[in-house]
Each structure stands twice: as structure tokens, then as C-alpha cells.
C-alpha positions as CSV (number, residue, x, y, z in Angstrom):
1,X,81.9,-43.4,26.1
2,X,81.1,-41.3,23.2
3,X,80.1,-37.8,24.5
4,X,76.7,-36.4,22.7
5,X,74.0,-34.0,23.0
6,X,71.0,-34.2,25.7
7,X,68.2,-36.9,25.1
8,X,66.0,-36.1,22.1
9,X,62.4,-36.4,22.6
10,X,60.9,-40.0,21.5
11,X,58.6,-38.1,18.7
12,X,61.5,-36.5,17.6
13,X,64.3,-39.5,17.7
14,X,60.9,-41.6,15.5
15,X,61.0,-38.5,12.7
16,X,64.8,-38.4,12.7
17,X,64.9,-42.3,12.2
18,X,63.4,-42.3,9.5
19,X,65.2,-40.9,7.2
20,X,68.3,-42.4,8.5
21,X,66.7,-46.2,8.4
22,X,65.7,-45.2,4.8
23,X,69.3,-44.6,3.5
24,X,70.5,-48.2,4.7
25,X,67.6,-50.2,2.8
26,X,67.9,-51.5,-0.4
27,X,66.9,-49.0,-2.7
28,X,66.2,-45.9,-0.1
29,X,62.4,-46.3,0.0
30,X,60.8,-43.6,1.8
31,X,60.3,-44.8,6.0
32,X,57.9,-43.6,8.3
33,X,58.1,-44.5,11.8
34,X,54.6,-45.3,13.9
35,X,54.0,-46.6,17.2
36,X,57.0,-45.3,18.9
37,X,57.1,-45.4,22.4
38,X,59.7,-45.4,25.2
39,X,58.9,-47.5,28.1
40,X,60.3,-47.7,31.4
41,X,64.4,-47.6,31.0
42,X,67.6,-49.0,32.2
43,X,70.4,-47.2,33.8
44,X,72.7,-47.3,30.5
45,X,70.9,-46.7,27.6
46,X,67.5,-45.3,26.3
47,X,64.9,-48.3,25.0
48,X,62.5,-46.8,22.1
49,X,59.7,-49.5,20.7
50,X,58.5,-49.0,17.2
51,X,57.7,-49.7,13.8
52,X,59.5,-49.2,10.5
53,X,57.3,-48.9,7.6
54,X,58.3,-48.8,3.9
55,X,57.0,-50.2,0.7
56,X,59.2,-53.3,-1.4
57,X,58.2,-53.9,-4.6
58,X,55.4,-52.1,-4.7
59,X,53.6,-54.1,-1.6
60,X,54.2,-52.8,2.0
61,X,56.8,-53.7,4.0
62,X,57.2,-53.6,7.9
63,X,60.0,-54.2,10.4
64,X,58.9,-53.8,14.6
65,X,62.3,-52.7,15.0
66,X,64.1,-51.8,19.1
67,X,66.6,-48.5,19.5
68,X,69.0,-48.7,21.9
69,X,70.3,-45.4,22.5
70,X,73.7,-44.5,24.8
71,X,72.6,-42.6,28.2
72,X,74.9,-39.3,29.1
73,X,74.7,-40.7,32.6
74,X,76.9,-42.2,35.2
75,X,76.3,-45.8,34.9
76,X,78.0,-49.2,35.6
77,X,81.6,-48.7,33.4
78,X,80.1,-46.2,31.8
79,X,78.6,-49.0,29.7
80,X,78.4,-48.4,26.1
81,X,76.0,-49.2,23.5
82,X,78.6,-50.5,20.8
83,X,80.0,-52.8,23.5
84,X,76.4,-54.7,24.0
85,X,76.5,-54.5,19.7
86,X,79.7,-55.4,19.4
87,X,79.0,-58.8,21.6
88,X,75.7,-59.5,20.8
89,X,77.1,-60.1,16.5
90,X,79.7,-61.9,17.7
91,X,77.3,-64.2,19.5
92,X,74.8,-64.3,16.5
93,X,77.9,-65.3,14.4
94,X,79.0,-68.3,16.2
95,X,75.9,-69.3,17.7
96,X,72.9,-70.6,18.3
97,X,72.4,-68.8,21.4
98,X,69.0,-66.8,21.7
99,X,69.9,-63.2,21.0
100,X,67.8,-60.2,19.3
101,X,69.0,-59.9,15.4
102,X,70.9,-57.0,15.2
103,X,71.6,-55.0,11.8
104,X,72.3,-51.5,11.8
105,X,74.3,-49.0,13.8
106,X,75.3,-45.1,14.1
107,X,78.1,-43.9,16.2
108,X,77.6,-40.4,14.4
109,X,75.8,-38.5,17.7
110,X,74.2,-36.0,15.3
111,X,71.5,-38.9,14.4
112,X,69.5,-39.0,17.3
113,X,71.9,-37.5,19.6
114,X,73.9,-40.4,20.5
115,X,75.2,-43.4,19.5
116,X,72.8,-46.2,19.0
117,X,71.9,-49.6,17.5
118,X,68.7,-51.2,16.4
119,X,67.6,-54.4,17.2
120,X,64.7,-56.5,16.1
121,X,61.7,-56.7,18.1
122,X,61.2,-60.0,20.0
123,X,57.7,-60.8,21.8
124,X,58.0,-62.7,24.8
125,X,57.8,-62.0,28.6
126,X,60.9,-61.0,31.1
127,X,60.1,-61.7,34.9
128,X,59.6,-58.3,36.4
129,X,62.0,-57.0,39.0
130,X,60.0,-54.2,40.9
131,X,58.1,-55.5,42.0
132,X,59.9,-58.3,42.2
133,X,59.2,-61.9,40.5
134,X,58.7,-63.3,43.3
135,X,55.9,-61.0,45.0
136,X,53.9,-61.2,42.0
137,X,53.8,-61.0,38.4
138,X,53.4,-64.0,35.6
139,X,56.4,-65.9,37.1
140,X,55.0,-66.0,40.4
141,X,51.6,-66.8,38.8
142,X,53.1,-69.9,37.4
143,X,53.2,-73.7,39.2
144,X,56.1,-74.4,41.2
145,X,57.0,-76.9,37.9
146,X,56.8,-74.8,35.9
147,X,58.4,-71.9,37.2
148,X,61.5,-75.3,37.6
149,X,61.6,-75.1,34.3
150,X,61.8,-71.4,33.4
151,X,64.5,-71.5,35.6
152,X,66.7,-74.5,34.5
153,X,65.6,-73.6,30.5
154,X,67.3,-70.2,31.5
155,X,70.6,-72.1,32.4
156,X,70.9,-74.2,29.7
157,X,70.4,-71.5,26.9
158,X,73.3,-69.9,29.0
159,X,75.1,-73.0,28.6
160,X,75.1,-72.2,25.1
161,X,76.3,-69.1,25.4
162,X,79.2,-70.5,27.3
163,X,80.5,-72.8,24.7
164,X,81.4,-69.8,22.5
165,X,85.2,-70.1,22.3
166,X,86.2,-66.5,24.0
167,X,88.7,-66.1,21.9
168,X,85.7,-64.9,19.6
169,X,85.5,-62.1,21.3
170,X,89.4,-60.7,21.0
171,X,88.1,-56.8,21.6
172,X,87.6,-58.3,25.0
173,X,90.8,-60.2,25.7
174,X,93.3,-57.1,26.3
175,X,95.5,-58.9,24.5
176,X,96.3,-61.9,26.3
177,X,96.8,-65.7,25.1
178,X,95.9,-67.2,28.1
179,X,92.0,-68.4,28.9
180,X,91.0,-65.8,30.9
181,X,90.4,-67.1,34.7
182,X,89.1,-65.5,37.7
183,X,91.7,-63.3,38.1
184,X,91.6,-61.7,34.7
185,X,88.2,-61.2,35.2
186,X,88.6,-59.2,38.7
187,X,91.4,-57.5,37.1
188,X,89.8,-56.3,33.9
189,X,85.7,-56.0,35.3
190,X,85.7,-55.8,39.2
191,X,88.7,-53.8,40.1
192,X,87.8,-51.4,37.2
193,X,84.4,-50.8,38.3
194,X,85.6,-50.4,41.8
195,X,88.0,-48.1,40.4
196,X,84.8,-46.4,38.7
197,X,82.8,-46.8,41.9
198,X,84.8,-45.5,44.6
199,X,85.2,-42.1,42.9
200,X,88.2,-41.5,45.0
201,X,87.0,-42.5,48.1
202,X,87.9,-45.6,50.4
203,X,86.4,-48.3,51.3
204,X,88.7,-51.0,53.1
205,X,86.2,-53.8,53.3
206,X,86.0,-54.2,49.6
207,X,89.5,-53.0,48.9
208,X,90.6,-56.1,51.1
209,X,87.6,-58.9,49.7
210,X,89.0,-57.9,46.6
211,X,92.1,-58.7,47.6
212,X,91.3,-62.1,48.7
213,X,89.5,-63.4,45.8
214,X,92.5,-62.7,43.6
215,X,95.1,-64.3,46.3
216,X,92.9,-67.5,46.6
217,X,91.4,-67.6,43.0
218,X,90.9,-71.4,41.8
219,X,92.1,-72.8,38.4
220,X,89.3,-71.8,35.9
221,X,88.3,-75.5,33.9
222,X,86.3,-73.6,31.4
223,X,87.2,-69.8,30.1
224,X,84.4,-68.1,28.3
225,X,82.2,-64.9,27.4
226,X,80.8,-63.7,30.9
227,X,77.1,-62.1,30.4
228,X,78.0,-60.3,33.8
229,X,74.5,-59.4,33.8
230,X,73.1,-63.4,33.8
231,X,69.6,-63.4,35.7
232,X,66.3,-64.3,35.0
233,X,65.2,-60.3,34.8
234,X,67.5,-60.5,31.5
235,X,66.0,-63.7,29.7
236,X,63.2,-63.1,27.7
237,X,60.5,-66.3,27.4
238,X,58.1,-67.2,25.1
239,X,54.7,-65.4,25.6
240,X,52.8,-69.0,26.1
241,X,54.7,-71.5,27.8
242,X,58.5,-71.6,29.6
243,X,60.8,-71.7,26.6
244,X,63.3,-68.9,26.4
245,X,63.4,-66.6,23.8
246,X,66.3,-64.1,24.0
247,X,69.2,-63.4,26.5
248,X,69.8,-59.3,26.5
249,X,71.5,-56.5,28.0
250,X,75.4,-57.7,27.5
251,X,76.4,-53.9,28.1
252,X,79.4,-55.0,30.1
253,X,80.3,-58.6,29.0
254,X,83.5,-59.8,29.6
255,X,85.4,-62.7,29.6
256,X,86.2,-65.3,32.8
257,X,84.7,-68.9,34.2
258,X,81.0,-70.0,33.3
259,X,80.6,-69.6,37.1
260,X,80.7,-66.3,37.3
261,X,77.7,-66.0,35.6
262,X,75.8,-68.8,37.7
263,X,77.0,-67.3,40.7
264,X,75.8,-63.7,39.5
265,X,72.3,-66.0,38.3
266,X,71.5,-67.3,42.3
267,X,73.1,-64.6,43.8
268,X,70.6,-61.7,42.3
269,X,67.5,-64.3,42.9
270,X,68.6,-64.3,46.4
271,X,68.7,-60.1,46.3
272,X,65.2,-59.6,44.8
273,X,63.5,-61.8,48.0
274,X,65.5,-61.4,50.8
275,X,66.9,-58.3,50.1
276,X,63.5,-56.9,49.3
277,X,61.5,-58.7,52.7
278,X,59.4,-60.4,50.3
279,X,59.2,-64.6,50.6
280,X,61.1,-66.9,48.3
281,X,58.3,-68.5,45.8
282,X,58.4,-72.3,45.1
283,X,60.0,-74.0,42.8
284,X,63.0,-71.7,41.6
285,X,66.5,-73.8,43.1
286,X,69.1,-73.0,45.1
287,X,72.0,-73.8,47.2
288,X,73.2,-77.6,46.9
289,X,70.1,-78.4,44.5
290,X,71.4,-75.2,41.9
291,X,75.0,-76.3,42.0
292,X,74.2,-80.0,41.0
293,X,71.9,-78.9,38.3
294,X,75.0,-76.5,37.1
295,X,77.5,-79.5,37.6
296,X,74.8,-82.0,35.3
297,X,74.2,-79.1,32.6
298,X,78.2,-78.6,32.3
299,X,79.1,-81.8,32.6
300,X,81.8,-81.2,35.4
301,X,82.0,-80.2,39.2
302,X,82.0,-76.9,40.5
303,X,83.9,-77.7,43.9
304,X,84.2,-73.6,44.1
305,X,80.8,-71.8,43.7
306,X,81.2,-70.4,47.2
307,X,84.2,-68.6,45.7
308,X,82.0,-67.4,43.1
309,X,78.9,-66.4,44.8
310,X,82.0,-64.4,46.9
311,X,82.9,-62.6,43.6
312,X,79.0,-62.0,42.9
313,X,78.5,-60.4,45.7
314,X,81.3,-58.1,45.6
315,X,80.1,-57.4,42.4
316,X,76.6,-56.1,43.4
317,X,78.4,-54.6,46.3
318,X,80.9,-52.0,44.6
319,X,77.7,-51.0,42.3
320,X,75.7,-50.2,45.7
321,X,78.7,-48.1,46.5
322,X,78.0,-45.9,43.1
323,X,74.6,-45.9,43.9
324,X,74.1,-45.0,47.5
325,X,77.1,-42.6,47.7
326,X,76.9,-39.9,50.7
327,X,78.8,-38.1,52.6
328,X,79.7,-40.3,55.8
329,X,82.8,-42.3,56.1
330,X,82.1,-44.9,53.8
331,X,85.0,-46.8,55.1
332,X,82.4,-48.0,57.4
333,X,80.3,-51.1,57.2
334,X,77.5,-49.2,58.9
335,X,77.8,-46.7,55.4
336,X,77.3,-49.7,53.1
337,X,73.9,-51.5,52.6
338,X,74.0,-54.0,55.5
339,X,72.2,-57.1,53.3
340,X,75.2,-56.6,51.1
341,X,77.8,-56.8,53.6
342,X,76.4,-59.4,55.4
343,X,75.9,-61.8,52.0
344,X,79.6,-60.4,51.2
345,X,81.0,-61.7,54.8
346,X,79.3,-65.0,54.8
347,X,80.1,-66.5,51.0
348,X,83.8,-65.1,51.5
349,X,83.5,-67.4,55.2
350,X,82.1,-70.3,53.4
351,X,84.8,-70.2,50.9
352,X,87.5,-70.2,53.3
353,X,85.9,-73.0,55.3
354,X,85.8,-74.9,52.2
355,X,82.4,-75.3,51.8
């Protein structure tokens, strides 16, 4: 990650803007910035709202424009802006897949203090996740049909996203020929981010799932870009109605099997009720009923989504380790976040069992 100066205030990153915005238009008009505002934000990257506005020809001219500005923060693979900007234009090139227009970027920190990208401004609605979806919120305000097809209209525009051919994305291949299968994907994501994780410590009950999932990996059938952030908190849907309109946040996309992504999908729905104490709502799928709508959308069997709902929760597990770090032996179940372990244990048993 690129190493810049402390966050700059949001008035100050709008009057700084400005200028910048104005020397990449057509003809350098003159840009002031209004409405800026930074809402709640993520772990990697500062989100600042606003509005571009410039006259064209004599008539005004306005752009509701989204900065996406790197953190100085210890986050997730010390995810990076141009990663997510990198991805997200190669998806806009050979798609069709729902994604914010993207057309302007600074790695120079001395704009705003940072590297950053801008991104147009989509209205829609994102299910919340604190509190989570399915305590309340317009999701849970839905019918149980409805809220069926949010869900499934979800998949399929990540369907899309799966067709891409991943050898569109080469800055994510390291290099090899091969379609990239499960085990490139715990090699180059999930052992890394342990490696990021574990900040020298040891934790034997991950060291040795990890361990697992790479000696009993299955052949991957289909190789593609892995969202590796795939839940309905990250799909944007139409203001009225249940259509989707955008998939975000691909700050650490990747490349592996469709599944890992539908695994990551159900797991994390599964983390935001149970987790949380808070009863499943109606109407979203799971288990046997998620995997045969998978299997229909893909148009193939999935024989191994235990193996992958395994690999999810690993996943979620090794960021838990990052983020609820102390002093104990962390060797030690008792140190980990006991929901965790115990979804860990039983999707790595019903793998084994063949389920």
C-alpha cells in the first residue's frame, strides 16, 4: 500500500478536488464541489459523497460523483484502492455486470493525501448490516417473496460476474497458465491474509484447517474472478423494487471457483443472524434449497459446497483473529470467537463426511 499523509478533513479533500477534477475535463472549466459529505466508513478506504459542478458550453453541467480514498490503517491485506479500480475497469470492459462507472484516478498522495479513485454516484438501497438485515431495516420490511427475489436477483447478477474469463484479470494471476482452483486461491488470498493476520503469533487450529482444505481441495469445473467480498451488504438494489443495481467493494478480489463466492454469499447471511442472536427472516434460502438454486443458475452441480462454506468460514475466521487480537494464548479455541470455531468445525466435519 502506498504510504501517505493523515486523513484530510472532508471540507478540505471537496476544496482540493476541485481543482484537480477541473484539470482532467475537457477544456479545464472552473469546478466547485457542493454537498460533500462522508458518511459512515469501511475498514479500508474513506467514502466522500458529492457533487461536481462546472459549466459546458455555456450551460451547467453536473456530475454526483463518489471518492474512494486509501485508509493508513491496518485492514484486510492491506487492501488498496487501485486494486478495487483496477478490477472494477476490467469488469466494466468485458461486461455487463452491474458496477459503478469509474473514470478518474490519482496515485499522487499530495492530492488529497492518499491515493484515490472516483466513481459515479449510483442511487439505490444496500441491506444494512448493523443492525443487521434481518432485525430490521427495508429488507426485512419486505414480503418473504420478495425479499426471494432480492436474494436470487443477487446471485444471478453474480453469475455474470462469473463468466468473465479470469484471464481478464492477468494482474491477478501471479503468473500462472493454469485456471486458478481452490488451491491457488488459498495459496494466493487465505494463507496470505493469515500470514497478515497472525502477526507472528500461532494459532494451530487454523494453521491445520488450512492445511486440510488444500490436501483435500476438489477439481475446480469453472475458474473465475472471486468478489471475495460477495454478500448481500455489497449489492446495491434499485430504490423501488428488487432489481440490483451495482455490485461494490472488490478491494481484495481474486481469482478461484464461482463457489467461493456463494459459499462466502450464505456463509455471511448465516453470521449476521445467528452470530448476532437475532432470528433468521423469511424468505432468504439456504442449505439444500441455496445449493440447487446455485446448481440451476450455473447450469452444473456443486457436489462440494461443504468444502467451500469450510473455506468461507476460515476466511471470516483468520479476519476475526486481526480483529480481536489480545494478549492470551491465542493457540486456544477458548481465545477465538467461539460461533466462528464452531461454524469452522462443523462445515470442515460435513465435508469429510461427504455431505
Amino acid at each position: 500500500m502506498t504510504d501517505h499523509a493523515p486523513d484530510i478533513r472532508t471540507e478540505d479533500t471537496a476544496k482540493r478536488l476541485g481543482p484537480w477534477l477541473s484539470a482532467r475535463l475537457p477544456g479545464s472549466p472552473v469546478v466547485t464541489i457542493t454537498d460533500a459529505v462522508e458518511p459512515a466508513q469501511g475498514f479500508s478506504s474513506r467514502t466522500i459523497l458529492f457533487t461536481a459542478n462546472w459549466e459546458e458550453s455555456g450551460r451547467p453541467a453536473n456530475r454526483r460523483l463518489v471518492a474512494r480514498i486509501q485508509r493508513d490503517v491496518a485492514v484486510p491485506m492491506l487492501a488498496d484502492v487501485f486494486h478495487q479500480y483496477r478490477v472494477m475497469r476490467a469488469i466494466a470492459a468485458h461486461s455487463s455486470v452491474k458496477v459503478p462507472n469509474i473514470d478518474f484516478a490519482e496515485s499522487d498522495p499530495a492530492v488529497l493525501g492518499a491515493p484515490f479513485f472516483l466513481m459515479d454516484r449510483l442511487d439505490g438501497r444496500v441491506p444494512p448490516d448493523f443492525p443487521s438485515y434481518h432485525q430490521e431495516g427495508w429488507l426485512a420490511d419486505l414480503s418473504a417473496a420478495d425479499r426471494t427475489r432480492c436474494w436470487w436477483n443477487g446471485i444471478e447478477e453474480m453469475a455474470r460476474l462469473h463468466q468473465i474469463d479470469w484471464r481478464c484479470f492477468p494482474f491477478l494471476a501471479d503468473g500462472t497458465r493454469r485456471a486458478p482452483d481452490a488451491v491457488f486461491y488459498l495459496d494466493q488470498f487465505v494463507g496470505k491474509w493469515f500470514d497478515w493476520a497472525r502477526n507472528g503469533q500461532s494459532f494451530p487450529v487454523i494453521t491445520q484447517a488450512l492445511a486440510t482444505l488444500k490436501n483435500r481441495a476438489p477439481i475446480a469445473v469453472q475458474s473465475g474472478l472471486v468478489w471475495n467480498d460477495a454478500r448481500l451488504g455489497n449489492t446495491m438494489y434499485q430504490t423501488e423494487g428488487v432489481e440490483v443495481a451495482s455490485l461494490f467493494d472488490f478491494e481484495v478480489a481474486t481469482l478461484g471457483p464461482p463457489e467461493v463466492d456463494l459459499a462466502h454469499w450464505v456463509y455471511l447471511d448465516e453470521v449476521f443472524s445467528e452470530n448476532f442472536g437475532v432470528p433468521r427472516i423469511d424468505g432468504l434460502p439456504r442449505g439444500a434449497e441455496a445449493v440447487a438454486g446455485f446448481e440451476r443458475i450455473y447450469g452444473r452441480p456443486m457436489p462440494h459446497f461443504s468444502y467451500y462454506l469450510a473455506v468461507a468460514a476460515l476466511k471470516i475466521l483468520i479476519l476475526s483473529v486481526r480483529n480481536y487480537g489480545n494478549d492470551k494464548d491465542m493457540g486456544a479455541p477458548a481465545a477465538l470467537p467461539d460461533f466462528l470455531l464452531s461454524r469452522l468445525a462443523h462445515y470442515l466435519n460435513e465435508f469429510e463426511a461427504g455431505l
